[in-house]
N, C-alpha and C positions, 0 to 999 in steps of 0.2 A: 305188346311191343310199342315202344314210344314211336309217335308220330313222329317223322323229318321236317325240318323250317327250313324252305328255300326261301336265300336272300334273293331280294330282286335286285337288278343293277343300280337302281336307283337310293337303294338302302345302302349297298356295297359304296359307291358315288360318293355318299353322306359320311360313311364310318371312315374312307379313306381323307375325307377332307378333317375329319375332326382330329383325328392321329395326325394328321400333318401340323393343323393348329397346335395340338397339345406339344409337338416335336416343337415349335418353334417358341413357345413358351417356355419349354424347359431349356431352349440354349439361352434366351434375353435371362431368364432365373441364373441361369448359372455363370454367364458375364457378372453379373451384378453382383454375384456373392464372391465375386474372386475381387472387382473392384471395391467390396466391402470388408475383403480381406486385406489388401494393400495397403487398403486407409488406415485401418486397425493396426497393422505392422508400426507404423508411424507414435504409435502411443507408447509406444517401450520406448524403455531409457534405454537405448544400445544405438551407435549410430553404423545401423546398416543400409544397404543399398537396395532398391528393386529393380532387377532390371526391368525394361519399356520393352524388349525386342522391336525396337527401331533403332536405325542408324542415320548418322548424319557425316555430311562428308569435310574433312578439314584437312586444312593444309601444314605439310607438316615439313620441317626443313629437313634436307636432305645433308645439309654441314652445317650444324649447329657451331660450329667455330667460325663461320665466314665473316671478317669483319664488316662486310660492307654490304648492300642487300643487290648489288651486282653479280658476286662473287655467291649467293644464295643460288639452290637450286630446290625449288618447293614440289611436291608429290600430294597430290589429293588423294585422303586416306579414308573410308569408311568405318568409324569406331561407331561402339554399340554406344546406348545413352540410358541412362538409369533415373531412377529417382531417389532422393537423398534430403533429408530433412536436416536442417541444420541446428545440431544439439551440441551447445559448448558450454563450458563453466563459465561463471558470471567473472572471471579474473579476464577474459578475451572481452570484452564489450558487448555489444548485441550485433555487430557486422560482421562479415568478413569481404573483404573488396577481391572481386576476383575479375582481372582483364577488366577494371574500371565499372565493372557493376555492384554496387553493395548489396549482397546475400543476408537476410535479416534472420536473426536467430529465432527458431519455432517453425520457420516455414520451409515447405518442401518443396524441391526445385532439380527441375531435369534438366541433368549434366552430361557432358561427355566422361568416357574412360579418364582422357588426361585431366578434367574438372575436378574428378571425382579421387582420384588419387592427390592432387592437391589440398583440394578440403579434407580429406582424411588425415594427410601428414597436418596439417594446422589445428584440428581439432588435436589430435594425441598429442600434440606441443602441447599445446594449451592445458591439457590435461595433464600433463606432466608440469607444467606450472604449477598451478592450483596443489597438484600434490605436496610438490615441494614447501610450497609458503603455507597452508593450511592442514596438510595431510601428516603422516608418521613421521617422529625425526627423525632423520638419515644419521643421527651421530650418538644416537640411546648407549652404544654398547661402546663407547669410546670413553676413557676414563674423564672425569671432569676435569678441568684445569682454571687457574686463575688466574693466567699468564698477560703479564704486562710487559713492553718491550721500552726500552731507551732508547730516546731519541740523540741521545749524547754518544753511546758505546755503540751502538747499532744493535745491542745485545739482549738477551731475554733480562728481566731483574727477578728474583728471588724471593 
């Protein structure tokens, strides 16, 4: 029959502090591989968002029609905050100015919800630009014409 090994306390002591070490190891590994996933996200062509799970608190009007900032009544609103790389076609410039800050094209930048819903309608303008001027014709299937009008009849000429 096999002999029994009694741990002593001071072994037991040891194996619990090494498991603790290695616990803590593997949560800093495991930050780091989710912060080298978010990074990585940012290399695709698709302009998606990550969110931070932080919030920040802004104030938001409570009658967007009030003419006068008397006549305003503002409510401090907690919106979540994302990160958002800014990928546009080169027909938009290389900015985008948002609330007087210029957001530079390639760099990522944590925004609020309403930030973030702005640069998303400006980028897909913008992309819908680009289509238009550079992309498929919109009038392929439309018969050709060689139409000239008169400036004298007001009228198409023949």
């Amino acid at each position: 029959m096999a002999e029994k090994k009694v741990t002593t306390p001071s072994e037991l002591e040891a194996l619990r502090a090494e498991v603790k070490r290695l616990e803590e190891a593997l949560a800093v590994a495991n930050t780091a591989n989710e912060d080298a996933a978010r990074r990585a996200m940012f290399f695709k062509d698709v302009n998606e968002e990550v969110p931070t799970g932080q919030k920040v608190t802004r104030k938001i009007a409570k009658k967007p029609w009030a003419k006068t900032e008397e006549d305003q009544e503002w409510e401090d609103v907690e919106v979540d905050t994302y990160l958002f790389k800014i990928d546009m076609p080169p027909v938009g410039g290389v900015q985008i100015l948002l609330n007087g800050e210029a957001l530079q094209y390639g760099e990522t930048y944590t925004v609020d919800l309403h930030q973030l819903r702005y640069l998303k309608d400006v980028i897909f303008r913008l992309r819908d630009h680009e289509a238009n001027i550079h992309g498929t014709d919109e009038n392929v299937y439309r018969p050709k014409t060689n139409a000239r009008f008169s400036g004298r009849t007001g009228g198409r000429v023949h």
